[in-house]
LUMTI-47670 format. One line per 8 residues: their letters; for each residue y, x, z of N, C-alpha, C, CB. Coordinates in nm, 3 decimals. Glycine has a CB too. Layout:
N
A) Y X Z Y X Z Y X Z Y X Z; ...
END
This chain:
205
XXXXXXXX) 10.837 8.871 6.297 10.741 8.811 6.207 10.642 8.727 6.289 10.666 8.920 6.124; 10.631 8.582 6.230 10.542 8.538 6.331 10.413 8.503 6.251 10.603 8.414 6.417; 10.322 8.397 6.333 10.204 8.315 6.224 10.276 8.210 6.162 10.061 8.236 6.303; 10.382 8.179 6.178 10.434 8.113 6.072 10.476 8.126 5.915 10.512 8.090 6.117; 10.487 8.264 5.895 10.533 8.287 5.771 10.441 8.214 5.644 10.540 8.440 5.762; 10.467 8.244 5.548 10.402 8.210 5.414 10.280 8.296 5.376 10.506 8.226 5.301; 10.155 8.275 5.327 10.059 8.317 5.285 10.131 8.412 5.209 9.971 8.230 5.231; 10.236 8.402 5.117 10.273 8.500 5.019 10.345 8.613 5.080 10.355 8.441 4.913
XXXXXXXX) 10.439 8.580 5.194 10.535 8.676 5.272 10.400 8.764 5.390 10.688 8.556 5.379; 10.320 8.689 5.414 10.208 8.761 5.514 10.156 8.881 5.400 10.054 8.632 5.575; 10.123 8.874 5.283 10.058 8.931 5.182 10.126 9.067 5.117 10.043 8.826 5.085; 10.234 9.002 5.148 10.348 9.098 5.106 10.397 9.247 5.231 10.493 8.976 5.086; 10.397 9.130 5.333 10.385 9.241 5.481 10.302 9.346 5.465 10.322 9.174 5.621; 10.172 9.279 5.457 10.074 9.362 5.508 10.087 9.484 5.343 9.895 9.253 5.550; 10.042 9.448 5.228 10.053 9.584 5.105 10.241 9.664 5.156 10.056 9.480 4.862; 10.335 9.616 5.239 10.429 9.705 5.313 10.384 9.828 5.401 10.498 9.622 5.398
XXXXXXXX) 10.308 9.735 5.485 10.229 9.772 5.621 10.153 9.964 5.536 10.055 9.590 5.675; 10.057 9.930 5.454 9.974 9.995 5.387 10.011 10.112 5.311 9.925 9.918 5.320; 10.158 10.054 5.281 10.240 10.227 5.187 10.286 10.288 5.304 10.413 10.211 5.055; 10.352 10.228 5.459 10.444 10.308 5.525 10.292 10.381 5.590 10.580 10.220 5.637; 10.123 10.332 5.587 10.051 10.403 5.644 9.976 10.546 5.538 9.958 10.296 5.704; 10.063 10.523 5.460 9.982 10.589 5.311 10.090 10.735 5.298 10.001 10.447 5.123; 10.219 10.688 5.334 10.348 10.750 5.253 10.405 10.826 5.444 10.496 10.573 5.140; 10.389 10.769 5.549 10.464 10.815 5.667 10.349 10.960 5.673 10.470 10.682 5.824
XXXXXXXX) 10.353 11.070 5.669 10.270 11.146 5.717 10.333 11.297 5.727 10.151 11.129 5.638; 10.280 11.383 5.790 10.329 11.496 5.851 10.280 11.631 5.748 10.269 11.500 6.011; 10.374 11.689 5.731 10.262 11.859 5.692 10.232 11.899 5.803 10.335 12.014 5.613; 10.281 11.921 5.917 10.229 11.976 6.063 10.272 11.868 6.116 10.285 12.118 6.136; 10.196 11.906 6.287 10.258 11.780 6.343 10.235 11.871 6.531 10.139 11.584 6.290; 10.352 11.873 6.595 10.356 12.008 6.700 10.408 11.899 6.844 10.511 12.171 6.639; 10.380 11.977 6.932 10.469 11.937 7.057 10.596 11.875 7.031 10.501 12.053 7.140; 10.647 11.992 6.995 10.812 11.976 6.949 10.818 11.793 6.896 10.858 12.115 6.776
XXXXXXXX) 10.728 11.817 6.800 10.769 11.703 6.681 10.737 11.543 6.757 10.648 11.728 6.511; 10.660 11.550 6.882 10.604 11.419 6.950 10.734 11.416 6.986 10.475 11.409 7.068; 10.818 11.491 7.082 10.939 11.472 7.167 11.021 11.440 7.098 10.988 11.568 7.239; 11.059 11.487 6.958 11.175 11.473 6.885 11.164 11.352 6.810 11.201 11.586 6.801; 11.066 11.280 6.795 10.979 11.140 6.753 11.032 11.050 6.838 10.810 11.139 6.773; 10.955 11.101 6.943 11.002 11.021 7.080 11.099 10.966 7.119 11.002 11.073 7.167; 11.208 11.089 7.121 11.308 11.097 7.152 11.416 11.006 7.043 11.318 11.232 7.171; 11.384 10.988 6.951 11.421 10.942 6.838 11.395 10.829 6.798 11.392 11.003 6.765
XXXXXXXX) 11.300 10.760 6.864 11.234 10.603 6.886 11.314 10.535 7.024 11.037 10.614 6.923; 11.377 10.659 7.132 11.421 10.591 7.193 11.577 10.551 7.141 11.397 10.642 7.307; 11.620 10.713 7.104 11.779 10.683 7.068 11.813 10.550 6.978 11.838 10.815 6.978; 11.683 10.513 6.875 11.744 10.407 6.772 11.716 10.278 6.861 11.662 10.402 6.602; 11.609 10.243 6.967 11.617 10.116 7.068 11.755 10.156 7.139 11.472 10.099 7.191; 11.821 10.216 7.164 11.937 10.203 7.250 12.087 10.168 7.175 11.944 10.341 7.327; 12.051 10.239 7.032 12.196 10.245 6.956 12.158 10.035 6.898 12.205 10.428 6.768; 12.043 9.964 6.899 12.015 9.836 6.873 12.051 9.777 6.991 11.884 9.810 6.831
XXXXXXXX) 12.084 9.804 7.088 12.145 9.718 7.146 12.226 9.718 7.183 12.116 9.683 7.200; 12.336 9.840 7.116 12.480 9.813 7.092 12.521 9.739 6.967 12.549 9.935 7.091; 12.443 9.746 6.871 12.447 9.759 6.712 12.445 9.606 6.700 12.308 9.851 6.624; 12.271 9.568 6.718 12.252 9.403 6.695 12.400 9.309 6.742 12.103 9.346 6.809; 12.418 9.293 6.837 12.494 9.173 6.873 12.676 9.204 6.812 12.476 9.152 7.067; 12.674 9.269 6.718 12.798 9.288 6.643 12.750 9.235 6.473 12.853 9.470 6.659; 12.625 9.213 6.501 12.601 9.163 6.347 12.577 9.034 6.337 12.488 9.223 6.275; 12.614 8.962 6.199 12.635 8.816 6.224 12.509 8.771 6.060 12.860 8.760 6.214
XXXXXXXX) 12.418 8.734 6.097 12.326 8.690 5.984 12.236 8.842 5.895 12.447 8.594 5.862; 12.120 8.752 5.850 12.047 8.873 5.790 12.110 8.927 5.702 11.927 8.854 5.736; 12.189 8.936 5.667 12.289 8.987 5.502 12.305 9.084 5.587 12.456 8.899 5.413; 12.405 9.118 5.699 12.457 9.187 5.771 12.382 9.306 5.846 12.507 9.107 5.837; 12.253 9.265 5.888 12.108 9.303 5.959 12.040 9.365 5.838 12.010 9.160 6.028; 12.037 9.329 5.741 11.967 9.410 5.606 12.078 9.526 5.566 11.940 9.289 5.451; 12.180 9.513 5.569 12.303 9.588 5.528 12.238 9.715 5.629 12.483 9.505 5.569; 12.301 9.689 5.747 12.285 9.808 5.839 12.160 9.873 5.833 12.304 9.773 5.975
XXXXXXXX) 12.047 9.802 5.791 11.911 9.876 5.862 11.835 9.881 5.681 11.795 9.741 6.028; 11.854 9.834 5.647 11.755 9.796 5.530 11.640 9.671 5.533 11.675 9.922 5.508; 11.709 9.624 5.666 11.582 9.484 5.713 11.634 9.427 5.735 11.479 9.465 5.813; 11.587 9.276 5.781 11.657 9.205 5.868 11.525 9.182 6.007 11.721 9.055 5.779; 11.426 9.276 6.044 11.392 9.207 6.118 11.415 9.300 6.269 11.259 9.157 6.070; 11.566 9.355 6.291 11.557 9.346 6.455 11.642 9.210 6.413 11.638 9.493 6.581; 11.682 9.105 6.366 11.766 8.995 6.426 11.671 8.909 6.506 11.845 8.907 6.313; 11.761 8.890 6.586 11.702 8.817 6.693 11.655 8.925 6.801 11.581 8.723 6.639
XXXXXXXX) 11.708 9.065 6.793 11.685 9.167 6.876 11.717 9.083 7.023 11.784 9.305 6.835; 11.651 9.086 7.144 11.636 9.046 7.266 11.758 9.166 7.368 11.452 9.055 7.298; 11.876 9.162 7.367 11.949 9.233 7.404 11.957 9.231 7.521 12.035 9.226 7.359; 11.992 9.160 7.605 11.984 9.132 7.754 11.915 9.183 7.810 11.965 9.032 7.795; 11.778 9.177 7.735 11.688 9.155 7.797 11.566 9.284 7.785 11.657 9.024 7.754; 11.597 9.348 7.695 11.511 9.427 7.596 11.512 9.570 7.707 11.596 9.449 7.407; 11.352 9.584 7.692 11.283 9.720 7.744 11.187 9.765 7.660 11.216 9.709 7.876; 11.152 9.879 7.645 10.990 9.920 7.592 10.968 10.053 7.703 10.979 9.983 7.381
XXXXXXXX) 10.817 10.058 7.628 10.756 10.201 7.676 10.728 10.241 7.541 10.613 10.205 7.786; 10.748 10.404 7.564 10.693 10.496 7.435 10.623 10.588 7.433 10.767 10.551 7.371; 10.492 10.617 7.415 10.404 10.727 7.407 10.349 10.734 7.296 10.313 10.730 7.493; 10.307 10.894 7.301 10.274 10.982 7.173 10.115 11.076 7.238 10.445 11.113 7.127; 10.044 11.043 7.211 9.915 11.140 7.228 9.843 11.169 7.137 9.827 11.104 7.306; 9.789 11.287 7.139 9.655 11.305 7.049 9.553 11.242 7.039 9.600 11.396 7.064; 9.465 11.280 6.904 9.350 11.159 6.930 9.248 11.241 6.996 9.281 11.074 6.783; 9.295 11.339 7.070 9.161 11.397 7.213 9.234 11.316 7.302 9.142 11.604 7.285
XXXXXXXX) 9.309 11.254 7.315 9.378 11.234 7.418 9.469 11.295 7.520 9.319 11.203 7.457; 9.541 11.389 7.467 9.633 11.480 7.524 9.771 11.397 7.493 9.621 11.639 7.455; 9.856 11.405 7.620 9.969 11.350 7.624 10.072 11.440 7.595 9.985 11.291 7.734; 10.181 11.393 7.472 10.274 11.453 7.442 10.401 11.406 7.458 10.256 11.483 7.346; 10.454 11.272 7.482 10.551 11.210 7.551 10.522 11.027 7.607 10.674 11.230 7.446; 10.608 11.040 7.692 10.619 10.933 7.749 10.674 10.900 7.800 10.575 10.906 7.785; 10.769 10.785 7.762 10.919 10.712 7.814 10.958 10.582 7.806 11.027 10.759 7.751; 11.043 10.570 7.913 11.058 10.391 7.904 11.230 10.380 7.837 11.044 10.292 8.114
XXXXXXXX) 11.266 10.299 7.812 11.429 10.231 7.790 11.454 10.111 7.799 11.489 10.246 7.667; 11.565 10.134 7.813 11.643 9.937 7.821 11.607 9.901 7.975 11.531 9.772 7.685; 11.583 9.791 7.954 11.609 9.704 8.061 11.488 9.748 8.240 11.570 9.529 7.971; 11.505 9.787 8.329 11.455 9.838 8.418 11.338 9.759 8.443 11.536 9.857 8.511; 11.370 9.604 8.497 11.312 9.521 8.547 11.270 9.426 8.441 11.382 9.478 8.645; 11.263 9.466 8.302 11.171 9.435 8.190 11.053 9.528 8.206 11.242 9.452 8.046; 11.083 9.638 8.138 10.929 9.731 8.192 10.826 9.713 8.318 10.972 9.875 8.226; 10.731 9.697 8.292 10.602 9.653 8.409 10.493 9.712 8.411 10.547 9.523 8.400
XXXXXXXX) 10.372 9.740 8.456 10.301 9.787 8.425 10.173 9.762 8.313 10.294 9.805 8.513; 10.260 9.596 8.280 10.162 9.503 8.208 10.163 9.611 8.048 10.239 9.300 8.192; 10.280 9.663 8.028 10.337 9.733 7.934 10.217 9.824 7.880 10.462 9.807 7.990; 10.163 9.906 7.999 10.067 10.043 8.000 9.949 9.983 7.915 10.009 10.104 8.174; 9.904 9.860 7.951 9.760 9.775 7.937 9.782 9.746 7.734 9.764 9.570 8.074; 9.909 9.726 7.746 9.884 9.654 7.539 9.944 9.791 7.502 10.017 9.462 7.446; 9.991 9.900 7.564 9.983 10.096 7.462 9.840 10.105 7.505 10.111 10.290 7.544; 9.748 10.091 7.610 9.634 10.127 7.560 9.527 10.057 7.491 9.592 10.170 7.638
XXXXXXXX) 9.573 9.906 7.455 9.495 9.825 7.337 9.541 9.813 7.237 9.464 9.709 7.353; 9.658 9.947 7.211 9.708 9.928 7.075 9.674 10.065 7.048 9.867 9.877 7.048; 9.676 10.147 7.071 9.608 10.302 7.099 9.477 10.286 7.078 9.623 10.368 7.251; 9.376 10.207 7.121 9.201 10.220 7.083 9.224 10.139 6.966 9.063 10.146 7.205; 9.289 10.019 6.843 9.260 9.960 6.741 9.306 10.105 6.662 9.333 9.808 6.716; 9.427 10.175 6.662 9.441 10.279 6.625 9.345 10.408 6.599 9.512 10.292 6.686; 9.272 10.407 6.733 9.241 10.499 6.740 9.021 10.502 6.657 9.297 10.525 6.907; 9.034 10.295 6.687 8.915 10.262 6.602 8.896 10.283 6.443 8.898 10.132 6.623
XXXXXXXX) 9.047 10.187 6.374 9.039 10.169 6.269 9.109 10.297 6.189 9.084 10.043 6.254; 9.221 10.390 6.244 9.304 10.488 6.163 9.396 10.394 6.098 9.220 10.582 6.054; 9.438 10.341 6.144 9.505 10.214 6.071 9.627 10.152 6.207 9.350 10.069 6.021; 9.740 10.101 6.143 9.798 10.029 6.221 9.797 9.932 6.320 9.834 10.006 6.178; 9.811 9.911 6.427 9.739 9.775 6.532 9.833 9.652 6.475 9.768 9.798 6.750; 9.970 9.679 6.410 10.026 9.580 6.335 9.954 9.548 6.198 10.162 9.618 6.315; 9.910 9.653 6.147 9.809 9.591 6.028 9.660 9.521 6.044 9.777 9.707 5.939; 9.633 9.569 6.119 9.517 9.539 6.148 9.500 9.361 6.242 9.474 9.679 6.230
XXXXXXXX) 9.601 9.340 6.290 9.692 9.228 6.298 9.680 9.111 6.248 9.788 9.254 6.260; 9.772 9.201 6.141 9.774 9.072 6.028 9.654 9.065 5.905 9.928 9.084 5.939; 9.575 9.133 5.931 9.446 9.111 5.786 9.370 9.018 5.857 9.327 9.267 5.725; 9.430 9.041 5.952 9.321 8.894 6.083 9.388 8.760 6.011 9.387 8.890 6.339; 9.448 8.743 6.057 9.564 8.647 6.015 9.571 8.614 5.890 9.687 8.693 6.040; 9.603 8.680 5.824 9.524 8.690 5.638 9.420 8.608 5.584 9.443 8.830 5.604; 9.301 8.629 5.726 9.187 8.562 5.719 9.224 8.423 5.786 9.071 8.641 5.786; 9.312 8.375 5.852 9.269 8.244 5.890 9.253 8.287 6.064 9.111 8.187 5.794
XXXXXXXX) 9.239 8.394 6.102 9.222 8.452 6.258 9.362 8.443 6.329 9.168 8.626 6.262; 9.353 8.437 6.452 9.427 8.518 6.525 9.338 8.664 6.583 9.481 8.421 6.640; 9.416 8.779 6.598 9.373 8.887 6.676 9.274 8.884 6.776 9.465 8.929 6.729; 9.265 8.795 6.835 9.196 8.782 7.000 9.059 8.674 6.900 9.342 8.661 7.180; 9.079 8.629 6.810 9.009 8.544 6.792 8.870 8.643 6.708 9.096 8.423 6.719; 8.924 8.714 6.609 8.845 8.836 6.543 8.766 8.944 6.688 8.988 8.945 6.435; 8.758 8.891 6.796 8.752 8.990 6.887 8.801 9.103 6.981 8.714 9.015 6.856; 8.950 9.105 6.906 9.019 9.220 6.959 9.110 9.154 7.078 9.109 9.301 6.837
XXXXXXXX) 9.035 9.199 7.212 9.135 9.120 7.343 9.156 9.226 7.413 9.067 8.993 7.450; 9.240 9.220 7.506 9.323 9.273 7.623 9.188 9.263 7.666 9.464 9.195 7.703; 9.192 9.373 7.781 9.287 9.525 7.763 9.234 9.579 7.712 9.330 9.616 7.858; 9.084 9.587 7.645 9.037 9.700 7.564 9.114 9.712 7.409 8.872 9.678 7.547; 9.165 9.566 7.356 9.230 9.637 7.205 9.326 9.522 7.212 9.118 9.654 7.032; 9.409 9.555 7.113 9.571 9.483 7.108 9.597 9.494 6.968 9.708 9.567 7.201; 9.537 9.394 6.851 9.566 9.468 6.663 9.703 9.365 6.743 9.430 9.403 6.435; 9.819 9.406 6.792 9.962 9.357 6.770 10.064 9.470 6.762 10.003 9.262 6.884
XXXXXXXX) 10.161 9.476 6.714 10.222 9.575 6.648 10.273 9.659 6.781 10.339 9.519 6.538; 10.261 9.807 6.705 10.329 9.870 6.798 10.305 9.998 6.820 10.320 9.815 6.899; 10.140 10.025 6.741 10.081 10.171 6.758 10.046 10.193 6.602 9.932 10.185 6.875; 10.101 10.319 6.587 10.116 10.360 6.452 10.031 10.516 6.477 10.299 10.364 6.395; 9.953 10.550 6.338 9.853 10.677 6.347 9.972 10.807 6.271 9.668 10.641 6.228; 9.966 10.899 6.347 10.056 11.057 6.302 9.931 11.128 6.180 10.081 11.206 6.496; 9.925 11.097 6.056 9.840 11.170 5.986 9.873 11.335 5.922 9.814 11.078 5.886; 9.797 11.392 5.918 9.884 11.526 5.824 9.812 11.525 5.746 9.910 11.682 5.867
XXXXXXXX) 9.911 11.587 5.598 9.925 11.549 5.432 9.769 11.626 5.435 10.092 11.638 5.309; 9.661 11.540 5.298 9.584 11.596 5.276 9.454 11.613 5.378 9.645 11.681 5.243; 9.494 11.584 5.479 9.330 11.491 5.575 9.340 11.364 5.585 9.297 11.523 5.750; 9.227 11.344 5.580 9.155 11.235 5.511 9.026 11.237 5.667 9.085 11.290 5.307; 8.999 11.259 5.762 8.894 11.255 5.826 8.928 11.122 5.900 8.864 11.383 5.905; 9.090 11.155 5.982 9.111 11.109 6.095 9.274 11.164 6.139 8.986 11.154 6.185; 9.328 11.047 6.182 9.468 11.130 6.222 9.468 11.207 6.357 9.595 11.026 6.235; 9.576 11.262 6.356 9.604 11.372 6.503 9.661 11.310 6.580 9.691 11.504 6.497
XXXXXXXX) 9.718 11.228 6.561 9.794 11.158 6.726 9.808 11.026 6.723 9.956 11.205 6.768; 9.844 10.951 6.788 9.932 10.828 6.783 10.039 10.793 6.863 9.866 10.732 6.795; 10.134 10.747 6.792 10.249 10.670 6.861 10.255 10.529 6.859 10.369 10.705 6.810; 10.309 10.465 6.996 10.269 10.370 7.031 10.409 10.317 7.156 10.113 10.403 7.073; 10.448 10.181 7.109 10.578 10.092 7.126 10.539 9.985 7.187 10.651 10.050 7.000; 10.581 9.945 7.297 10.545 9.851 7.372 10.654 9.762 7.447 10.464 9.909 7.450; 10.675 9.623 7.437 10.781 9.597 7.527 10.899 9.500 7.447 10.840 9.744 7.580; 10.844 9.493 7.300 10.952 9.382 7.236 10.856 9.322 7.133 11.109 9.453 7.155
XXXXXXXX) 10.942 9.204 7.038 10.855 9.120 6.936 10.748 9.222 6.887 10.948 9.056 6.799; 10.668 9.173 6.866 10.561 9.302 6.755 10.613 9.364 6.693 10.464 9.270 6.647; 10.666 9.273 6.530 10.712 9.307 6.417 10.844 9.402 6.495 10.744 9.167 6.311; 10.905 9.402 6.588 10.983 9.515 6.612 10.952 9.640 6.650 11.051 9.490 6.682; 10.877 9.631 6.722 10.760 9.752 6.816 10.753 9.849 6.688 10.554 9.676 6.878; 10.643 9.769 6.604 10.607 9.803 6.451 10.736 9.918 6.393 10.608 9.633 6.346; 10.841 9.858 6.359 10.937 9.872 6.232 11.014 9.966 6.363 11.029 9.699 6.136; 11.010 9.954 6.481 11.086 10.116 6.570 11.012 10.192 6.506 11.070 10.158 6.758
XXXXXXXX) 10.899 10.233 6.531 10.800 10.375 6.472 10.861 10.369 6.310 10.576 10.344 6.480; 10.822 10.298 6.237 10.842 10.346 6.109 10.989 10.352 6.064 10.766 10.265 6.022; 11.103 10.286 6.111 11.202 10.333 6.111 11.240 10.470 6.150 11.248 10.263 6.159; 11.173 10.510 6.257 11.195 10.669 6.337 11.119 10.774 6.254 11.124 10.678 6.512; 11.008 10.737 6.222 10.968 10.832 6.116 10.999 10.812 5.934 10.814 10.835 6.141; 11.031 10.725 5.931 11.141 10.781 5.819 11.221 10.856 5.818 11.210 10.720 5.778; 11.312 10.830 5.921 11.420 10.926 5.947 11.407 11.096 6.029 11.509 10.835 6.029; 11.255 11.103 6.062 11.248 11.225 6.110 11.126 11.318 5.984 11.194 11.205 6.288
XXXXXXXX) 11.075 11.231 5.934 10.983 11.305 5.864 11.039 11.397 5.748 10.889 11.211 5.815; 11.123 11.299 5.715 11.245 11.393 5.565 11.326 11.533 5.641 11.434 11.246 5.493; 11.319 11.546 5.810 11.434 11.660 5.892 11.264 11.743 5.859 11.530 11.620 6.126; 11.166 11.728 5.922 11.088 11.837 5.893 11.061 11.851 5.788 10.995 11.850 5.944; 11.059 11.814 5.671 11.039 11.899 5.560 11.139 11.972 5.501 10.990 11.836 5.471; 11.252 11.951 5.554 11.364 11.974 5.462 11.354 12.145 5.598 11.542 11.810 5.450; 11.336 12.103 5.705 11.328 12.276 5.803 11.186 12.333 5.758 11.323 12.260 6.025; 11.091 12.277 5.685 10.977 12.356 5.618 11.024 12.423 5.492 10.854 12.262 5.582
XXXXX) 11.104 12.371 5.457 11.154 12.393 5.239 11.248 12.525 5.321 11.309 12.192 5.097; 11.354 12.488 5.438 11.444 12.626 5.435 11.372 12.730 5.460 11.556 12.637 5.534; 11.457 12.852 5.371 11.424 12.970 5.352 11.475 13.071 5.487 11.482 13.003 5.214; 11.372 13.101 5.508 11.417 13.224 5.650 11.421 13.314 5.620 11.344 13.256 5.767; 11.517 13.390 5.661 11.573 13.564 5.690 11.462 13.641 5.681 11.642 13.605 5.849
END
């Protein structure tokens, strides 16, 4: 997703942006569950860069994923970093993938300016992003610069159901387009948030 899109497709992003921050949320949220997050943000960047370059147009890219926006996934080339901490700041994972000599340390500097807009607003650093942008801003232009904040996609807030103060952790994607960074996390917690409830609903012995 770039600043190019349409006033109407930006508008549309962002009330997206706003349900996956409304609707992604935890009944608990444990050690276990950062690693298996984690771990699960990395497995789907690795199975994309077997996956992408066998698909031919967004028809194909929406088919497989329900999107089309890994096309144009950076295969060659593609690295991230992934961390998960609390909002005391306690570290619960942290990992790199893909490409060796993509990962840098420049990486560390936009997880921790996407981690403080997170950790300012309770809100997405991809949403928070684009309401800039919304306005007529760029990010850096609203104030938010390297290295203290980064509203560019990539750090998403871990809330549990029914608080309302402040979330418990954040996860945070670093190392490809925004709009991808973004849609790893909420792709991964789609697909992990429905495994813990469904091991909360089973009945134990």
């Amino acid at each position: 997703m770039s600043y190019e899109m349409s006033e109407e497709q930006l508008h549309e992003l962002i009330k997206q942006i706003k349900l996956d921050e409304r609707d992604l949320r935890f009944t608990s949220f444990t050690p276990e569950d950062a690693f298996q997050l984690g771990v699960g943000i990395r497995n789907l960047f690795n199975g994309l860069r077997e996956r992408v370059p066998k698909l031919a147009g967004e028809e194909e890219h929406t088919k497989a994923f329900g999107h089309a926006i890994y096309q144009g996934f950076p295969v060659s080339s593609a690295g991230i970093v992934i961390h998960i901490e609390t909002f005391t700041g306690h570290r619960l994972f942290t990992a790199t993938a893909g490409e060796a000599s993509t990962v840098k340390p420049d990486n560390w500097i936009w997880v921790e300016g996407k981690k403080n807009i997170v950790r300012r607003f309770h809100r997405s650093s991809y949403g928070i992003g684009r309401e800039c942008v919304a306005k007529g801003k760029t990010p850096e232009d609203a104030g938010y610069r390297l290295p203290e904040y980064s509203a560019h996609g990539g750090g998403f807030p871990i809330w549990i159901k029914g608080v309302t103060v402040a979330p418990v952790a954040v996860v945070i994607v670093s190392g490809l387009p925004q709009s991808m960074d973004h849609q790893l996390i909420v792709d991964s917690l789609r697909a992990y948030i429905p495994q813990c409830e469904a091991a909360i609903a089973a009945p134990t012995e």
